[in-house]
C-alpha positions as CSV (number, residue, x, y, z in Angstrom):
1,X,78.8,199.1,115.6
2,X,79.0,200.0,111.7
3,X,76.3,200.7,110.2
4,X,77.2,199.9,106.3
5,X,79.9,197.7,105.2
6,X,81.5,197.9,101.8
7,X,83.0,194.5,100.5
8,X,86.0,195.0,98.9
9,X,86.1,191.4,97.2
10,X,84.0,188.9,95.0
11,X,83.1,185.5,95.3
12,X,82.2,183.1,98.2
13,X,83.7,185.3,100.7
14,X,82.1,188.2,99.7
15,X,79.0,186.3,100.1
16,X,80.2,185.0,103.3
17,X,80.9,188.6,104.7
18,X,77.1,189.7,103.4
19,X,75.5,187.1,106.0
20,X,77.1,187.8,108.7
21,X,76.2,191.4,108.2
22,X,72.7,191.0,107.8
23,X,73.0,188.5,110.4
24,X,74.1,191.9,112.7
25,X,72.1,194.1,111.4
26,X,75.0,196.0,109.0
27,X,73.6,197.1,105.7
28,X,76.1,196.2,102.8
29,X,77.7,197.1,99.7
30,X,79.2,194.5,97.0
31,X,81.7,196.0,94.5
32,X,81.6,194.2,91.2
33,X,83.4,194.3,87.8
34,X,81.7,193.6,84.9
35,X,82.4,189.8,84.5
36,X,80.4,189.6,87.9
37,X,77.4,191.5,87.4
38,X,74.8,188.4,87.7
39,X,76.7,187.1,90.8
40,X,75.0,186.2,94.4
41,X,77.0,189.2,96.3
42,X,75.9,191.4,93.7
43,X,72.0,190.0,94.5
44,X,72.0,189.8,98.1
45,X,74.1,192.9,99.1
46,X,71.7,195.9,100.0
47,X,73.6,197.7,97.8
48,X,76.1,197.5,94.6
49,X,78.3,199.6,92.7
50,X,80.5,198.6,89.3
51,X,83.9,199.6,90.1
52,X,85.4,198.3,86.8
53,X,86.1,196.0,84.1
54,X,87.1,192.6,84.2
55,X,90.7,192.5,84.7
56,X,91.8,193.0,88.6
57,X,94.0,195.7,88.6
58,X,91.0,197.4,86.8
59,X,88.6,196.4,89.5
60,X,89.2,194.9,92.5
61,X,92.5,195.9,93.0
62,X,91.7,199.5,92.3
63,X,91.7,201.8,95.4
64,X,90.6,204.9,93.6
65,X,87.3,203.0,92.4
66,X,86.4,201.5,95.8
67,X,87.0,204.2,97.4
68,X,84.8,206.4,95.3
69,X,82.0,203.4,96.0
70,X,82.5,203.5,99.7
71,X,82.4,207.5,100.0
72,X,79.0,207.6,97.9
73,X,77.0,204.9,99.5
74,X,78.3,206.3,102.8
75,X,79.6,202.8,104.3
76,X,81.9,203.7,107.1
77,X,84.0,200.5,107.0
78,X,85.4,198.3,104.1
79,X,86.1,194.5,104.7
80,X,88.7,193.0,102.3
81,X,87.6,189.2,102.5
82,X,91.2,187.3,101.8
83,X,93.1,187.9,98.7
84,X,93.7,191.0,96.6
85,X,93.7,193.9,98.6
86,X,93.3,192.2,102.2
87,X,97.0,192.6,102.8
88,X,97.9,195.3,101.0
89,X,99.1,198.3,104.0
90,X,98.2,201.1,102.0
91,X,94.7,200.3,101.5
92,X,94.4,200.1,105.1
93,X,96.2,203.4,105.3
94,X,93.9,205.3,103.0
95,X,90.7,203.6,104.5
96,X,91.8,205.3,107.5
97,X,92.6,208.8,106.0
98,X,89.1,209.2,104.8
99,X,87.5,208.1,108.1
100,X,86.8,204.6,107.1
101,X,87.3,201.2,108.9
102,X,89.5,199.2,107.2
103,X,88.5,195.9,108.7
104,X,91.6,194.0,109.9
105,X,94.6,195.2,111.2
106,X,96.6,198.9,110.7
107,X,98.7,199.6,107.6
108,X,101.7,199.5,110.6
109,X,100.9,196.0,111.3
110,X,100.3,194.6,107.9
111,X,103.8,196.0,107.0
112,X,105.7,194.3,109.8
113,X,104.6,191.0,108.5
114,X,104.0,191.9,104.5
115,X,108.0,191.4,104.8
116,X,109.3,187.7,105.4
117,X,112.9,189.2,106.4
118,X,111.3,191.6,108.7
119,X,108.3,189.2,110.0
120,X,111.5,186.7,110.9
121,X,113.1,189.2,112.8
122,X,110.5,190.2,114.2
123,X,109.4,186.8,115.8
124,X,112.9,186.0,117.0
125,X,113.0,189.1,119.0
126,X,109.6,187.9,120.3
127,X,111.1,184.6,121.0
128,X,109.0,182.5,118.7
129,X,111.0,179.3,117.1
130,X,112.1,180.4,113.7
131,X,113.6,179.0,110.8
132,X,117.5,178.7,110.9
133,X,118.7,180.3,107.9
134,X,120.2,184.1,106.6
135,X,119.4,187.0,108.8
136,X,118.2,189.1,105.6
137,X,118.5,189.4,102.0
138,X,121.5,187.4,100.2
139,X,123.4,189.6,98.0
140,X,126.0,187.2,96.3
141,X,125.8,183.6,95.0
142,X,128.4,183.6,97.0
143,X,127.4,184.8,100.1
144,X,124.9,182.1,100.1
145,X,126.7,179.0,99.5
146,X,128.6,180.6,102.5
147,X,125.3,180.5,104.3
148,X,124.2,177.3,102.9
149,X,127.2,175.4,104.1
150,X,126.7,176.8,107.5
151,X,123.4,175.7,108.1
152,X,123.3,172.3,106.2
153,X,121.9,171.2,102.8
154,X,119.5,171.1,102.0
155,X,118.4,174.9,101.8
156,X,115.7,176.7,100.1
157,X,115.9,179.8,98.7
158,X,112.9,182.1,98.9
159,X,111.6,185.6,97.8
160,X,110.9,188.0,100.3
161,X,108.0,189.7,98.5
162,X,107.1,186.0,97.5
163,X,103.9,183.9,97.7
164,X,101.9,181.1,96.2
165,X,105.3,179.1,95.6
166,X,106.6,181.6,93.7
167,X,110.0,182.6,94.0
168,X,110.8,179.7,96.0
169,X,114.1,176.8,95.3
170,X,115.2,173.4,97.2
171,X,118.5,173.3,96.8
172,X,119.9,169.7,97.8
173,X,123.3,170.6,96.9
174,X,126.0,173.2,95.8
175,X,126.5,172.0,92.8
176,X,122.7,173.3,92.3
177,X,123.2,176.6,94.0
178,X,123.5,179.0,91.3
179,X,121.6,177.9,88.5
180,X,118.4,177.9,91.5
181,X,119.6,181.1,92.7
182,X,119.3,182.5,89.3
183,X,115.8,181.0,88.3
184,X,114.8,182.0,92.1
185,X,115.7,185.8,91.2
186,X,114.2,185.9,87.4
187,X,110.6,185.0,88.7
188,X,110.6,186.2,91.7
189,X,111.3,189.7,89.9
190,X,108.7,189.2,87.4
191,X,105.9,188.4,89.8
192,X,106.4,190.4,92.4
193,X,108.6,193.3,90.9
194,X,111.3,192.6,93.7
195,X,113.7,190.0,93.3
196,X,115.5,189.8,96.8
197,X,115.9,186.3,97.8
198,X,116.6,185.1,101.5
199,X,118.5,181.2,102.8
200,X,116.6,179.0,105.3
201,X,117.4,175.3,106.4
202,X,114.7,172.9,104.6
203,X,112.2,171.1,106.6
204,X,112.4,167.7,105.2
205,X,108.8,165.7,105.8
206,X,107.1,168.7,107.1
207,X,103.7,168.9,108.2
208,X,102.3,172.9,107.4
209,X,100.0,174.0,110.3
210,X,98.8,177.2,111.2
211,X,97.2,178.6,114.9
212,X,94.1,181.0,114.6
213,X,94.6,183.8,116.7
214,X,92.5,186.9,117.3
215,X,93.8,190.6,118.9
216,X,91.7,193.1,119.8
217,X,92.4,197.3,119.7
218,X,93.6,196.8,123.9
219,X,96.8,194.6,123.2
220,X,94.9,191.6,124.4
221,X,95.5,188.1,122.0
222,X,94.1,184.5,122.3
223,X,94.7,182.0,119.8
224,X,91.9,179.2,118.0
225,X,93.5,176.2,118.2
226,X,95.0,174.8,115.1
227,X,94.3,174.0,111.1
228,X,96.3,171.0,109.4
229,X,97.0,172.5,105.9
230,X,99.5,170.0,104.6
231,X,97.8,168.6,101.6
232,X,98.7,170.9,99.0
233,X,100.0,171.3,95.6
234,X,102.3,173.4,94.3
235,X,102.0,175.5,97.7
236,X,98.5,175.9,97.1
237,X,96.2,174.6,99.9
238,X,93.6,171.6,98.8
239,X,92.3,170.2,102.1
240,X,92.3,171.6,105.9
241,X,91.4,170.1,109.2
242,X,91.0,170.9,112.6
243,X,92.5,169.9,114.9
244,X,95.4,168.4,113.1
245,X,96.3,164.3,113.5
246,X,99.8,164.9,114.0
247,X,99.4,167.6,117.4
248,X,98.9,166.4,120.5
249,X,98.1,168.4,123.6
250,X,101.8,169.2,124.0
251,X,102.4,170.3,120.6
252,X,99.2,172.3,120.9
253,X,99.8,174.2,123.9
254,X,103.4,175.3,122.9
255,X,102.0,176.3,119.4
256,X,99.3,178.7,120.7
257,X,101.4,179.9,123.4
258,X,103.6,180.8,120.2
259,X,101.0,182.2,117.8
260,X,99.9,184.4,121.0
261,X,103.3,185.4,121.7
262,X,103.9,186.5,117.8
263,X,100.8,188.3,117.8
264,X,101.1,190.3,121.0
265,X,105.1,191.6,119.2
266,X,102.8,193.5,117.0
267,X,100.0,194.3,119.3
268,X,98.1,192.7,116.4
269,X,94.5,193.7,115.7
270,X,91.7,191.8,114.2
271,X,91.8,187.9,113.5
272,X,94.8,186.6,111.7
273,X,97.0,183.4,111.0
274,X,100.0,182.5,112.3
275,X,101.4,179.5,109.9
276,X,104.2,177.0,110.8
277,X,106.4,174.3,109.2
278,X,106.6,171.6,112.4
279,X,109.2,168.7,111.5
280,X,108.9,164.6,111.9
281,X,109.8,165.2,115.7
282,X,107.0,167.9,116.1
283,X,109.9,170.8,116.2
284,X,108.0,174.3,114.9
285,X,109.2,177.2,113.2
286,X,107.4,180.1,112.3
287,X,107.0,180.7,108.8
288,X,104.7,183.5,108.3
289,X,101.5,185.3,109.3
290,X,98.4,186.3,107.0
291,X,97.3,189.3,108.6
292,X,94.2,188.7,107.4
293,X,90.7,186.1,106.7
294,X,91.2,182.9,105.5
295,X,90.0,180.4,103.1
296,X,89.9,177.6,105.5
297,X,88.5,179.5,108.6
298,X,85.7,177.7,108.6
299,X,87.5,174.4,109.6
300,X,88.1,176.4,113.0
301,X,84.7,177.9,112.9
302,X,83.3,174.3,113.0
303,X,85.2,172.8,115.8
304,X,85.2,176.0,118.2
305,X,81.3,176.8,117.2
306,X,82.3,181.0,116.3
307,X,82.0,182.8,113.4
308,X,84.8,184.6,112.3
309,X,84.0,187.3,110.1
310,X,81.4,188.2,113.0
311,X,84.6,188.4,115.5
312,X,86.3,190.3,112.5
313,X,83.6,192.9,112.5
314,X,83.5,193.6,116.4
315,X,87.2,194.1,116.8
316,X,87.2,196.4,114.5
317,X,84.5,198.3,115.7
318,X,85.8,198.3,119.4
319,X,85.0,195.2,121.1
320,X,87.2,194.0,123.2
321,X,87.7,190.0,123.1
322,X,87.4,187.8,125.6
323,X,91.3,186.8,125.9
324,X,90.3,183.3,126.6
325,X,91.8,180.6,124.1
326,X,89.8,177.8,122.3
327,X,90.4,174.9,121.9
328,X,88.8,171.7,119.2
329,X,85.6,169.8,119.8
330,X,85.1,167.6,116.9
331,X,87.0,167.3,113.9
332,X,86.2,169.4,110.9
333,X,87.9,168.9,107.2
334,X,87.3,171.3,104.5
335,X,87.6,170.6,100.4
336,X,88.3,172.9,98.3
337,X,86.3,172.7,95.0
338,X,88.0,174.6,92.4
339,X,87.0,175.0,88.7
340,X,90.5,172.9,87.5
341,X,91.2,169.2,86.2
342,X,93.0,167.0,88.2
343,X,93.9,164.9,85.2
344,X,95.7,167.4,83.2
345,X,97.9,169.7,85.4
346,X,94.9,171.3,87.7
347,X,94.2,173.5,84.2
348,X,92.0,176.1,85.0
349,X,88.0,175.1,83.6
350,X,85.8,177.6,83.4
351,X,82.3,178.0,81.8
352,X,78.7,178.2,81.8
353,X,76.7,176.1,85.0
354,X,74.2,174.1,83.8
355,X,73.3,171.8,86.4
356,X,73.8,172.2,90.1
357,X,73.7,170.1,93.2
358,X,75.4,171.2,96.3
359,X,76.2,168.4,99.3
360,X,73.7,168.7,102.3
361,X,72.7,167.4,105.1
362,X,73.9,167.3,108.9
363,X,77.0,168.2,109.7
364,X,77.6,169.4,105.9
365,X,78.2,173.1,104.9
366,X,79.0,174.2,101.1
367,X,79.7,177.8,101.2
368,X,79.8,178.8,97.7
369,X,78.6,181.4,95.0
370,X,77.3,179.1,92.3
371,X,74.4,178.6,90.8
372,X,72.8,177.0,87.8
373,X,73.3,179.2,84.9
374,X,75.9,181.4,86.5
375,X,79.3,181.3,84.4
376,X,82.5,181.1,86.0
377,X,84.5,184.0,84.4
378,X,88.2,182.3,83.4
379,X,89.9,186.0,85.4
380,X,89.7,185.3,88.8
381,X,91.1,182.5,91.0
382,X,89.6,179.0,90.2
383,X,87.6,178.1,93.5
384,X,84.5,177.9,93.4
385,X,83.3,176.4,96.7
386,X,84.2,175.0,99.9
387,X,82.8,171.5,101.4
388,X,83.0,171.2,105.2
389,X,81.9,168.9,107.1
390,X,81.8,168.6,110.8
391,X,81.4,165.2,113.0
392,X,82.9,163.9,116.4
393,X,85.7,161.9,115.6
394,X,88.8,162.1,112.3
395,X,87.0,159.1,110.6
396,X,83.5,159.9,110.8
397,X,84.4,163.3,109.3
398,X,85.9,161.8,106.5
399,X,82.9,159.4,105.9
400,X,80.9,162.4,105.6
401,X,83.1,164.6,102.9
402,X,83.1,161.1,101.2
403,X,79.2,161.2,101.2
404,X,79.4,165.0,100.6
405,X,81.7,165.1,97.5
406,X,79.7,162.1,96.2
407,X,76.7,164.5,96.4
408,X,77.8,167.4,95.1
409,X,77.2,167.7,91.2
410,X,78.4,170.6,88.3
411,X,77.7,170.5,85.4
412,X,78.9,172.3,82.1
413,X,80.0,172.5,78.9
414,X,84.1,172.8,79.9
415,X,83.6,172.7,83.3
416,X,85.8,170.1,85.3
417,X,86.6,170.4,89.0
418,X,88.8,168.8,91.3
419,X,86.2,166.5,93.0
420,X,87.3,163.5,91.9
421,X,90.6,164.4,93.5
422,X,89.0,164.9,96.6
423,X,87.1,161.8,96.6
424,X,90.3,159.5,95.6
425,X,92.2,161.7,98.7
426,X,89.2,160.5,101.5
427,X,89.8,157.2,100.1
428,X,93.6,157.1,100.6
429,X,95.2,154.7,103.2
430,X,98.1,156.7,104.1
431,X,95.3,160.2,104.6
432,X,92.8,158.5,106.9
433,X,95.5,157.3,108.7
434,X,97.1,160.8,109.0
435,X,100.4,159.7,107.4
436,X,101.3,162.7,105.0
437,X,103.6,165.5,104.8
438,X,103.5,168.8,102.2
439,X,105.1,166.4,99.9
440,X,102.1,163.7,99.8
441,X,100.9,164.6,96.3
442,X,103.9,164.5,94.5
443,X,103.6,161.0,94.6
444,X,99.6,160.7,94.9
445,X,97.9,159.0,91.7
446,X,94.8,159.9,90.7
């Protein structure tokens, strides 16, 4: 087992990572720029080192600086909690040319599924449903409307370095395909410096779920049952659950079997993701896999009673897993809290904590970072804590994250947060009945 683990991250998950590792023993290192000098990783890690200024590419997305931290506090692996350089394969390859665990999977595997041409490929080979659309980049407008007509509008064009929404057109007819297919290109070039765009059929009232599955270093998989992530805005996750309302034991079964077959093409290592878009007749199509931690996990952490990061850690230092698949007791729902108002675009709201009340009580867990008098710096990505609550049914779940999010005060001057979204959303007719789609909030009201 490692003996030090560097943190190559910030936030509530870097906090997250620190308790397991004390939990196990594992002394640990924070990495911090200088907007985060008074925050809880920085207080409760064993250890800290400044790797930077403010902005990310100065900090936490610099390789040279964390490397530099790692090498002289002697930590012999790096975990890269979820976002910024959790997915990046050259990281992982570096980690592992100076002789340090780079906790998830190999630069190899993060590669095969970094590209959403390749990763399709990839999974059709392995015989996991997939999208019908192009079989790699489109060249031509028209090349595409070729493609288009074949398959059936409407089509959505998306980028193959994409992300987040970005890069990413419904076109409902040909009329539209070229003014989409140029406005596709243009941003998908300026956010991810590669503007190839790919064709698949669009999945009209889809529901987005995604199977938890785990892979350890001797080609064994197992998958964690399943996380409901449709609720979101602008392709941005707001609520998750586990187990979803729309799978049954059917649609559960051939999922996992799925997600297990995907990660085996890969002999994946570590735990990982594998997300699908499942259709009104509970049809599913792989849509792509985060080789890496995610912000929901705890959902799936509640309902199969396993901590992740702690399964992270052990596969990476050798353990081999048990190959047995979980499967939902309970029903968990998770809340993302982010520093944004709901009543003017989700604008981005940081500022200074003054007052502080997080939700408790049983069945409630708030992993956060906050504090009173901490200041949420306006660089980073706005959440600023999770509420997830745990109880034996769908509906006594939701009464809780009612009572929770009713609890659960910050304060400040500027500061605005998407609670009362969530608390309108657990009060919604068509949500507690389970009736939604990705599309819900496009015509939700708050």
């Amino acid at each position: 087992m490692f003996k030090k683990i560097l943190i190559a991250n910030r936030g509530e998950i870097a906090l997250r990572v620190i308790r397991t590792c004390k939990e196990m023993d594992i002394q640990t290192v924070a990495v911090y720029s200088t907007a985060d000098k008074e925050s809880l990783p920085v207080k409760f890690a064993d250890e800290a080192v400044c790797i930077g200024p403010p902005i990310s590419t100065d900090s936490y997305l610099n390789i040279a600086h964390i490397m530099a931290a790692a090498e002289i506090t002697n930590a012999d692996a790096i975990h890269p909690g979820y976002g910024f350089l959790s997915e990046n394969a050259g990281f992982s390859e570096i980690c592992n040319d100076h002789g340090i665990k780079f906790i998830g999977p190999t630069a190899a595997m993060i590669q095969s599924m970094g590209d959403k041409i390749t990763a399709k490929d990839t999974m059709k080979k392995a015989g996991v449903p997939v999208i019908p659309g192009s079989d790699g980049l489109i060249n031509s407008v028209k090349e595409g409307k070729k493609i288009a007509k074949k398959i059936g509008y409407p089509v959505i064009l998306k980028a193959t370095a994409g992300g987040g929404g970005r890069g990413m057109r419904v076109v409902w007819q040909e009329e539209e395909f070229e003014s989409n297919w140029d406005s596709a290109r243009q941003e998908a070039g300026a956010a991810f410096g590669n503007d190839g765009i790919y064709i698949e059929k669009f999945i009209e009232e889809p529901r987005h779920i995604e199977i938890q599955v785990a892979g350890d270093q001797y080609g064994k998989a197992c998958h964690l049952s399943e996380r409901d992530c449709s609720i979101q805005r602008r392709h941005q996750k707001l609520v998750e659950e586990a187990p979803s309302p729309f799978v049954d034991e059917d649609l559960r079964n051939r999922m996992g079997e799925a997600a297990i077959l995907a990660a085996q093409a890969i002999s994946y290592e570590s735990v990982g993701t594998v997300e699908f878009l499942v259709d009104k007749h509970k049809n599913f199509y792989f849509m792509e896999m985060n080789t890496r931690i995610q912000v929901e996990h705890p959902v799936t952490e509640e309902v199969i009673d396993h901590d992740l990061i702690k399964e992270q850690i052990k596969i990476a230092a050798g353990v081999p897993i048990s190959g047995k698949s979980y499967f939902p007791k309970g029903h968990s729902i998770e809340c993302r809290i982010n520093a944004e108002d709901p009543f003017n675009g989700f604008r981005p709201c940081p500022g200074k904590i003054e007052r502080l009340h997080t939700s408790k009580g049983h069945g409630v867990r708030v992993d956060t970072h906050l504090y009173a008098g901490y200041t949420i710096p306006p660089y980073y990505d706005s959440l600023i804590a999770k509420i997830i609550v745990k109880s034996a049914t769908r509906d006594e779940a939701i009464a809780k994250m009612r009572r929770a999010l009713d609890e659960f005060i910050i304060e400040g001057r500027g500061i605005k947060t998407t609670i009362p979204f969530h608390q309108k959303l657990m009060r919604d007719e068509r949500f507690r009945e389970g009736n939604f789609t990705t599309d819900f909030i496009n015509d939700f009201e708050l």
